[in-house]
C-alpha positions in Angstrom: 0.0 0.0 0.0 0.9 3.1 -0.5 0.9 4.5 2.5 3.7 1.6 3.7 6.1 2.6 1.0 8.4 3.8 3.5 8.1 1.4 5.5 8.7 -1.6 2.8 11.6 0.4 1.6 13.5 0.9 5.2 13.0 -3.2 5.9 15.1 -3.6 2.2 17.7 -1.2 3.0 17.8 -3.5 7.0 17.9 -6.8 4.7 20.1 -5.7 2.2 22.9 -4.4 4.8 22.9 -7.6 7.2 23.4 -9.6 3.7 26.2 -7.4 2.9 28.1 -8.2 6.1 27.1 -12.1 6.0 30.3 -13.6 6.4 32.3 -11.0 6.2 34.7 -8.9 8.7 32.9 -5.4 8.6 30.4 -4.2 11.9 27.6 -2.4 11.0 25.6 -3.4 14.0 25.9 0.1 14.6 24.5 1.1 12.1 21.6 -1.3 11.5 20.6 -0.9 15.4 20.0 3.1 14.2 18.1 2.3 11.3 15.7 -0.6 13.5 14.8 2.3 15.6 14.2 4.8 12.9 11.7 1.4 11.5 10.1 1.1 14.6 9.6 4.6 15.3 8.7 5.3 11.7 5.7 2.1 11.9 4.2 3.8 15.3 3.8 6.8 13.2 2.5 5.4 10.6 0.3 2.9 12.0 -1.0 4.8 14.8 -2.7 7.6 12.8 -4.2 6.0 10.0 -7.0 7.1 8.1 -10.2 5.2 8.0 -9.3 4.2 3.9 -6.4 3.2 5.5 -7.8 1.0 7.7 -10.2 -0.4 5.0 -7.0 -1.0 2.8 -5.5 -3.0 5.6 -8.3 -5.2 6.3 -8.1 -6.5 2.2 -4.4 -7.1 2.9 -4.6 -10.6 1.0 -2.1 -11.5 3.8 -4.6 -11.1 6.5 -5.5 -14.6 8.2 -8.8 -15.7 7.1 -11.5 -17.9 9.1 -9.9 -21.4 8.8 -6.3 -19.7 9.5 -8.0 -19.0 12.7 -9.7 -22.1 13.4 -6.0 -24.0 12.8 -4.0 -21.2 15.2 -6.3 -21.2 18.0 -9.2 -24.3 17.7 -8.2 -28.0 17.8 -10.4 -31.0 16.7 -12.4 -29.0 13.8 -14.9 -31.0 12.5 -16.1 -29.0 9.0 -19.9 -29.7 8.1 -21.1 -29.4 4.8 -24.1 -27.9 3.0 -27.8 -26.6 3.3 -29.7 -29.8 3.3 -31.7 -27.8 0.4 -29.6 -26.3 -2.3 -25.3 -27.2 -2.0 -22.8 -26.4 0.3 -21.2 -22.5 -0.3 -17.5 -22.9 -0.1 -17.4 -19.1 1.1 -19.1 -19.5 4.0 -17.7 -22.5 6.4 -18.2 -23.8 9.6 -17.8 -26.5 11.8 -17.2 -28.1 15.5 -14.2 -27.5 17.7 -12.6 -27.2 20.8 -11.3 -23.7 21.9 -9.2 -24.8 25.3 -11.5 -26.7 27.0 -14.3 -25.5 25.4 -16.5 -26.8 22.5 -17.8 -24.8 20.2 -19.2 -24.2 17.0 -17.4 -21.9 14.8 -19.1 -20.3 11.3 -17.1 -18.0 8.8 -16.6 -15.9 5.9 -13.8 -17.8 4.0 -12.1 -16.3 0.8 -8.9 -17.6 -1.2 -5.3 -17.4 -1.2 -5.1 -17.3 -5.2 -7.2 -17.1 -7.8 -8.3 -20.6 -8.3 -9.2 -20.7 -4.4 -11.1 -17.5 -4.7 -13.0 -18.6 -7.3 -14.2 -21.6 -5.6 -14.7 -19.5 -2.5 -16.4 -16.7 -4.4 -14.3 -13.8 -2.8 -15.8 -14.9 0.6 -19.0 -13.6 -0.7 -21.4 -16.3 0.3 -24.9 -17.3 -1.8 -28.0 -17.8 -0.1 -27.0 -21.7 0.8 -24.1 -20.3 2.5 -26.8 -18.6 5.4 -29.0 -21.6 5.4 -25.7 -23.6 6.4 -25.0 -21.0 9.0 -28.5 -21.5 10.4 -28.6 -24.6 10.3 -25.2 -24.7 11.9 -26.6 -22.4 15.0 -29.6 -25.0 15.2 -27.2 -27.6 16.0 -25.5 -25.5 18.2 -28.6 -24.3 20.0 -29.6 -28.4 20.5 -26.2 -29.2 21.6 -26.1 -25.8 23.9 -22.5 -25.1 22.4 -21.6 -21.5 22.4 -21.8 -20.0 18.5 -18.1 -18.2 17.7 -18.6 -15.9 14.0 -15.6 -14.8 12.5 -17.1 -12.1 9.5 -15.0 -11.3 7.1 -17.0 -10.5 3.4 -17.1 -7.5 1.1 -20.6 -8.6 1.0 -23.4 -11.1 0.3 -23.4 -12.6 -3.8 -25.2 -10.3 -5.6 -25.4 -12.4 -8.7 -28.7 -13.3 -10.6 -28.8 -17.1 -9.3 -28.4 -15.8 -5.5 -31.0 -14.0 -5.9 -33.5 -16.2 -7.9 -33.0 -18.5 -4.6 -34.2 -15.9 -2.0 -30.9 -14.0 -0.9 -32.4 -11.1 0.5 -35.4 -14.0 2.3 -32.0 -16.1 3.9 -30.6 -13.3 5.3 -33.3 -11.7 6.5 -34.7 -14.9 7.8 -31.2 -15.4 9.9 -31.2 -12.1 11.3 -35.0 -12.8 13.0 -34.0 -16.4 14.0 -30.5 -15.9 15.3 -32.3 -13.0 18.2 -33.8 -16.4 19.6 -31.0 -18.5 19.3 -30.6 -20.1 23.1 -27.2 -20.0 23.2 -24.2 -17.9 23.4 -23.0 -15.9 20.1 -19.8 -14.4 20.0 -19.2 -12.7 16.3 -15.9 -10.9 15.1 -15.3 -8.9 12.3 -11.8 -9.9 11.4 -11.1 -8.1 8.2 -14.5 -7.0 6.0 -17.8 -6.9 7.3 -19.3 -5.8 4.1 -23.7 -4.7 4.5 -26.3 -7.7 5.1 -23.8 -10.2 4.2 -21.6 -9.3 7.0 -25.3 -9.2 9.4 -26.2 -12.4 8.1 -23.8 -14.2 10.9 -23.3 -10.8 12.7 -26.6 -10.8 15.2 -24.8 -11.6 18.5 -24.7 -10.8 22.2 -21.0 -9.9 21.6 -19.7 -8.1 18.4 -16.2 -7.8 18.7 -13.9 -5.4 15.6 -10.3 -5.9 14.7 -8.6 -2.8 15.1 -7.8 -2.3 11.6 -11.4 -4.2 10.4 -14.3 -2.6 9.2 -18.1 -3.2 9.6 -19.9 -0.5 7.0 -23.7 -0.8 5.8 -21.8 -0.1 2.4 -18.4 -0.6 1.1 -16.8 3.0 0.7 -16.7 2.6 -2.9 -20.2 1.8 -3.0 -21.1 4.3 -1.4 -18.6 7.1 -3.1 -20.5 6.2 -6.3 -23.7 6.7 -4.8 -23.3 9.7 -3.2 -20.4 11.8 -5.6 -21.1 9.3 -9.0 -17.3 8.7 -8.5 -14.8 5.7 -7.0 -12.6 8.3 -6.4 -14.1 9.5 -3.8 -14.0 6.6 -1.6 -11.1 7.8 1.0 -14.0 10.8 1.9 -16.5 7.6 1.8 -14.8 6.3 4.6 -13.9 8.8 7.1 -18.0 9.4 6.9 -19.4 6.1 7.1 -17.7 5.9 10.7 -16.8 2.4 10.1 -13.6 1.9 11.9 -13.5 -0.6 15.2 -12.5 2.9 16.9 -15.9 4.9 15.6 -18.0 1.8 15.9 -16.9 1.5 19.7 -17.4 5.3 20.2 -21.0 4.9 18.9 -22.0 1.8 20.5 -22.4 -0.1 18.0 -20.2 -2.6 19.0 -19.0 -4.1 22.2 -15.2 -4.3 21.6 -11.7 -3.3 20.0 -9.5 -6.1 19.5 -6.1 -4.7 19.0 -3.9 -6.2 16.4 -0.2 -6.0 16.2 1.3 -3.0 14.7 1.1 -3.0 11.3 -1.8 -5.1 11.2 -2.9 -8.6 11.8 -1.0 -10.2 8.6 2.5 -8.8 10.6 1.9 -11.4 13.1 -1.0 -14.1 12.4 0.4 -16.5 15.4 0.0 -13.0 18.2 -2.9 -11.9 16.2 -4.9 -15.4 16.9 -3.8 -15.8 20.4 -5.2 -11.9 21.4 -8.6 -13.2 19.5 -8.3 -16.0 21.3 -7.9 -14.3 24.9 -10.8 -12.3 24.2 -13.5 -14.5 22.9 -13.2 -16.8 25.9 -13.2 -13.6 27.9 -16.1 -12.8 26.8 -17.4 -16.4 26.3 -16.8 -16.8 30.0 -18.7 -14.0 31.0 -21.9 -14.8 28.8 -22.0 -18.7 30.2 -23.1 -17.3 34.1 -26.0 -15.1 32.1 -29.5 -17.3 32.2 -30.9 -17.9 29.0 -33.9 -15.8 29.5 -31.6 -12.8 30.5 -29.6 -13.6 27.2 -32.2 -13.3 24.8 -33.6 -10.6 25.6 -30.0 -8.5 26.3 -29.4 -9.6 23.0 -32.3 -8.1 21.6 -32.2 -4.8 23.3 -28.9 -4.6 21.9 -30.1 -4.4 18.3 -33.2 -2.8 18.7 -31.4 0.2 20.8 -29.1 1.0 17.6 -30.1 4.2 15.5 -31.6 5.3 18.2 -31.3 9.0 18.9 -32.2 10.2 22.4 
């Protein structure tokens, strides 16, 4: 990105100077020690006042770990389960049983691609109507089996395509976001990179919403909404800063219950610190939720999304 030119180019000139002195009898510890600090000072700067674009830029980063990455670094025993029971099984949208610690849970995420041919087959992460019948019928399970519900979002959106809609996208999401309110059973969702409109809600109605620092959960992509509202792309950095839809800006409002701080430069720096903080705070948060009564869950849970947009 463009922002991390400087950055990118002061790790090269680091590289390129300890390969120089591989092996041979010249010290420029000196010397590389100054220009680690000047990197390190340099990222803090950087990273610690960006933009919202910025932000938005960071949460594509095809570096970022994605659902399953998560599910290997900090779930053991996954057990993936497959398909609607009505249609297919969407390859964007997975989910499955697992053990965080000593706790079972099910776990249900956006899941995009590595390389083309992946994303292809995983649609961008942008799941069809099947994928949010699988996700219900995922929660159902997990309602019977009382195991806690863990959502990791991350999707530029729902499929928008002619066939996703001839099979009742707008019904399935709609239809997940009425059901999951009653769902007896704890429901922890994170945005961990996009958390893209009604796809993004469509596994996003929970008694904890947790953000990423540098995630984003928008009712529009900014580009979406720069075309709409200046008929230009362009204007998508502007898009941004007023859609509010940073973790930091989400938190301020309300919207959601929690920050979850990433390390500096972003979550793709360091997957293995990244999954361990998500980790910690989940079963935080998990912990807490398990001494509510059912009862007392639902309708918190509830209240929660019924109290948003409101202006006192």
């Amino acid at each position: 990105m463009d922002f991390e030119k400087p950055i990118v180019d002061l790790e090269k000139k680091i590289s390129e100077l300890r390969s120089f002195v591989s092996g041979k009898k010249i010290d420029l510890s000196s010397e590389i020690k100054r220009l680690e600090d000047k990197l390190q000072h340099l990222k803090q700067d950087t990273y610690e006042s960006l933009t919202p674009w910025q932000r938005v830029q960071i949460a594509r980063n095809p570096k970022r770990p994605y659902t399953l990455d998560y599910v290997n670094m900090m779930a053991v025993d996954f057990v993936e389960l497959h398909g609607d029971r009505s249609f297919a099984d969407d390859k964007a949208l997975v989910a499955g049983l697992a053990r965080i610690d000593n706790q079972k849970v099910m776990i249900i995420g956006h899941q995009k691609g590595r390389d083309t041919k992946e994303n292809l087959a995983r649609n961008f992460g942008c799941a069809h109507p099947e994928g949010y019948r699988k996700a219900l019928r995922m929660m159902y399970l997990a309602q019977k089996f009382s195991l806690p519900i863990i959502a990791l979002i991350d999707t530029p959106g729902a499929y928008p395509g002619i066939g996703a809609e001839e099979r009742g996208q707008a019904q399935a999401i709609a239809f997940n976001l009425m059901e999951m309110i009653g769902i007896a059973t704890p429901i922890i969702a994170t945005v961990i990179g996009e958390g893209g409109s009604g796809g993004a809600l469509g596994i996003g109605i929970a008694d904890r919403v947790l953000v990423l620092e540098n995630a984003y959960y928008s009712v529009i992509s900014p580009e979406g909404c720069a075309a709409i509202l200046w008929k230009s792309g362009s204007r998508a950095p502007d898009a941004a800063a007023a859609l509010k839809l940073t973790a930091q800006d989400l938190l301020k409002e309300g919207i959601i219950d929690e920050e979850v701080p990433e390390p500096l430069g972003g979550a793709h720096r360091d997957p293995q610190k990244m999954a361990q903080t998500l980790k910690e705070a989940i079963l935080r948060n998990l912990k807490e939720l398990k001494s509510v009564k059912k009862s007392e869950l639902l309708e918190a849970r509830y209240n929660k999304f019924r109290k948003i947009g409101v202006v006192a």
